[in-house]
C-alpha distance (Angstrom), angle and dihedral (degrees) to the residues before:
residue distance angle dihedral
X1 . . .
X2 3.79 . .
X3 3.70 112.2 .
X4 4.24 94.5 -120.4
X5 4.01 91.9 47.7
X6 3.97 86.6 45.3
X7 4.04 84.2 51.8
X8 3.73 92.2 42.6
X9 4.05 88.1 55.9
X10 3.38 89.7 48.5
X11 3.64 104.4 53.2
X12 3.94 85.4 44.4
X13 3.54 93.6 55.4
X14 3.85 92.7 44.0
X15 4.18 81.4 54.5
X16 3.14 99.3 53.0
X17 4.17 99.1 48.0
X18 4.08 84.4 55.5
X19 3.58 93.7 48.1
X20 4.09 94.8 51.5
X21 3.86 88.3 32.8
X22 4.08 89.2 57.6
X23 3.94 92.9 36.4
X24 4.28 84.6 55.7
X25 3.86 90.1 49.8
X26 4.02 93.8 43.6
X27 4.17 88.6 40.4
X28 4.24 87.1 52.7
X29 3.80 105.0 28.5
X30 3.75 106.0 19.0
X31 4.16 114.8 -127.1
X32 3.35 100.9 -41.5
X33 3.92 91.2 61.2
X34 3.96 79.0 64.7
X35 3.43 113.0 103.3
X36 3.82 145.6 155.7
X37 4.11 81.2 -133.2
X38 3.52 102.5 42.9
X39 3.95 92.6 39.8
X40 4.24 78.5 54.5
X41 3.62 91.9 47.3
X42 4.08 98.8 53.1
X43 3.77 87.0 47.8
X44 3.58 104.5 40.7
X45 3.15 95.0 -121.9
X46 4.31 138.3 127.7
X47 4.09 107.5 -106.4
X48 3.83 85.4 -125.8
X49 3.48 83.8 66.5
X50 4.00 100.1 67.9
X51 3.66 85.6 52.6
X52 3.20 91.9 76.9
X53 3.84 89.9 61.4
X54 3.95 112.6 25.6
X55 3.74 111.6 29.5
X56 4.20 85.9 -142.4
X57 3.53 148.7 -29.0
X58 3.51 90.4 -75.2
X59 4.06 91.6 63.5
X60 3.67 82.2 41.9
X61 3.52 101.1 60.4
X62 3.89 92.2 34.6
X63 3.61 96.8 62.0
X64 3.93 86.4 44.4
X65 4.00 88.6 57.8
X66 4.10 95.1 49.1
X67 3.26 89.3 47.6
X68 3.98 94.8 53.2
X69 3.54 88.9 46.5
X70 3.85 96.7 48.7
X71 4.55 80.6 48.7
X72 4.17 83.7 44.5
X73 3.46 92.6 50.0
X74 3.65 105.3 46.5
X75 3.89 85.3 47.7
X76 3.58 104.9 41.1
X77 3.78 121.2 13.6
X78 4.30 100.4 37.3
X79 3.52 96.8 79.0
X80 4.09 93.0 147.9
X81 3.72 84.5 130.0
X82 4.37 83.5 81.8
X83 3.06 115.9 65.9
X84 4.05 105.6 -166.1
X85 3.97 105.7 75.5
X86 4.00 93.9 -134.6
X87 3.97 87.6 57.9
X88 3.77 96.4 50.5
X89 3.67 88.8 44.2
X90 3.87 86.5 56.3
X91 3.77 95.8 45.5
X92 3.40 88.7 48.1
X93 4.37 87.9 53.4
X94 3.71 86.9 51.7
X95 3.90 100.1 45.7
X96 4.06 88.3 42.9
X97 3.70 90.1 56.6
X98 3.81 96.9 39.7
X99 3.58 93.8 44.4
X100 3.75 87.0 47.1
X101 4.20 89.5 57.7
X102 4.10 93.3 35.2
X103 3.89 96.8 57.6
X104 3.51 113.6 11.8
X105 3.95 93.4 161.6
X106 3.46 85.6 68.5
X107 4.09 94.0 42.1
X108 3.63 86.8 44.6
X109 3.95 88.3 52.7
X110 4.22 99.8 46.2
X111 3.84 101.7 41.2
X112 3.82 111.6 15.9
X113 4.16 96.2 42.1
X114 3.79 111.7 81.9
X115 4.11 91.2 165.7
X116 3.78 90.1 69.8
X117 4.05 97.4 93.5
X118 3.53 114.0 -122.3
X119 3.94 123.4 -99.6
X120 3.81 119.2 -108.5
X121 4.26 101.9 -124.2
X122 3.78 111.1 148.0
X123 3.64 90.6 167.2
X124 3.33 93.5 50.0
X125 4.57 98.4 -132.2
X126 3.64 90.2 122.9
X127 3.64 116.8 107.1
X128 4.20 102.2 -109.6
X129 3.90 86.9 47.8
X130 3.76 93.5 49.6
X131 3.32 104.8 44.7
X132 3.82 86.7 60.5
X133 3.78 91.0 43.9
X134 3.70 91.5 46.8
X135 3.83 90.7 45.8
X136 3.87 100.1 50.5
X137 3.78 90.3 50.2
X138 3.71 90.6 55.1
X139 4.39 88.5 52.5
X140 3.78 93.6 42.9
X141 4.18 88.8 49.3
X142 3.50 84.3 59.2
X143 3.57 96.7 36.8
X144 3.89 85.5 59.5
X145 3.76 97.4 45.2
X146 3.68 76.6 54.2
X147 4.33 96.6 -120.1
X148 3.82 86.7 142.7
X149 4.13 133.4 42.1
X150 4.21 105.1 -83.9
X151 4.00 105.1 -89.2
X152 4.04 136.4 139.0
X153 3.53 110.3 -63.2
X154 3.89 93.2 -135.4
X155 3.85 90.2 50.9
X156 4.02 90.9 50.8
X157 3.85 92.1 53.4
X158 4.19 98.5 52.1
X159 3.83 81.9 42.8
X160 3.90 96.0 54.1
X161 4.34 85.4 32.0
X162 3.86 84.5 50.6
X163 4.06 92.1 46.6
X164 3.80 95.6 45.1
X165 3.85 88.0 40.3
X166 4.24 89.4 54.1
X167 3.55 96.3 49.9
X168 3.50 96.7 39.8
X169 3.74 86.4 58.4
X170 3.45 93.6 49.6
X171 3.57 96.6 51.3
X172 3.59 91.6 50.8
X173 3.62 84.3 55.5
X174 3.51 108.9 61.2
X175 4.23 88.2 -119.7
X176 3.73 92.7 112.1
X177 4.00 89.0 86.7
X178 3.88 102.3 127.2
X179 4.32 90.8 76.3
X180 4.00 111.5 58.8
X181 4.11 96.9 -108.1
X182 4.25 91.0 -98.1
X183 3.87 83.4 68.1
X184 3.91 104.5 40.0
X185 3.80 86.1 92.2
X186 3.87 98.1 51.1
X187 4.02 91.7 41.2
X188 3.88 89.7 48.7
X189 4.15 85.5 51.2
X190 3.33 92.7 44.4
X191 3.68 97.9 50.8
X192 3.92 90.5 49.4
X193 3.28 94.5 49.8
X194 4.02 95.9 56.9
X195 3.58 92.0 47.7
X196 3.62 90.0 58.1
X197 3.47 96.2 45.9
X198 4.09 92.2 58.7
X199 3.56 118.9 113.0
């Protein structure tokens, strides 16, 4: 193996154990257990060492948040497979909420983490800006073949975001105790779906 691809593997690897060392201190302790010394500690390491990878915690914690959303939106918002709008919107409901309860380290880390500094993406390809994108084409398709009440396409998506986002929360909570737990799911579905369907 040539000596720069042997390098290139190596600084990869190094990556990669910082990344899942800070995503096992954010998933137990939250951001504050996310530190340059802690992040040292877990992979026996010096913290001088990281520096010569991530300039900070910041950079640390930024990468880890692309990367959830490029995970978040293989999983929940490409739903190209469907072809009627109103169905991909619903698989998308579904995977959003069971995303939401499968990794909530992650769903902790893209919507309830302000500190994490936002990612420079004027064209909008990276993976927080296009799952949005991707999402608000999927509500104004079926705002067009006229599955919801006329209203701004922009408007529906937060709405829908905001709805999915709620119950998520509340699921994730424990408040969701009215519904035996086999049922959460289809009450927190159902309960979407009637608010959108308001006029």
């Amino acid at each position: 193996m040539r000596t720069a691809e042997r390098k290139r593997r190596e600084q990869e690897r190094m990556r990669k154990a910082i990344l899942d060392a800070s995503l096992a201190l954010f998933a137990k302790g939250g951001i504050r257990a996310v530190s340059m010394r802690n992040i040292a500690e877990r992979i026996a390491y010096s913290p001088g060492t990281i520096y010569r990878y991530f300039e900070g915690k910041g950079s640390i914690l930024q990468e880890l948040r692309v990367g959830a959303f490029a995970i978040f939106y293989d999983r929940v918002i490409d739903q190209s497979h469907l072809e009627d709008p109103l169905e991909q919107l619903q698989a998308t409901a579904k995977a959003y909420i069971n995303f939401a309860l499968e990794r909530p380290e992650y769903y902790e880390l893209m919507f309830n983490t302000p500190e994490v500094p936002a990612t420079q993406d004027p064209d909008g390809s990276m993976p927080p800006m296009r799952s949005y994108l991707t999402f608000r084409s999927n509500v104004a398709a079926c705002l067009a073949a006229g599955h919801f009440p006329k209203t701004d396409p922009d408007q529906a998506a937060v709405a829908l975001w905001a709805a999915l986002h709620g119950l998520s929360g509340l699921l994730l909570a424990g408040m969701l105790r009215m519904a035996p737990e086999e049922e959460r799911l289809t009450l927190a579905l159902n309960a979407m779906d009637f608010a959108l369907r308001r006029n």
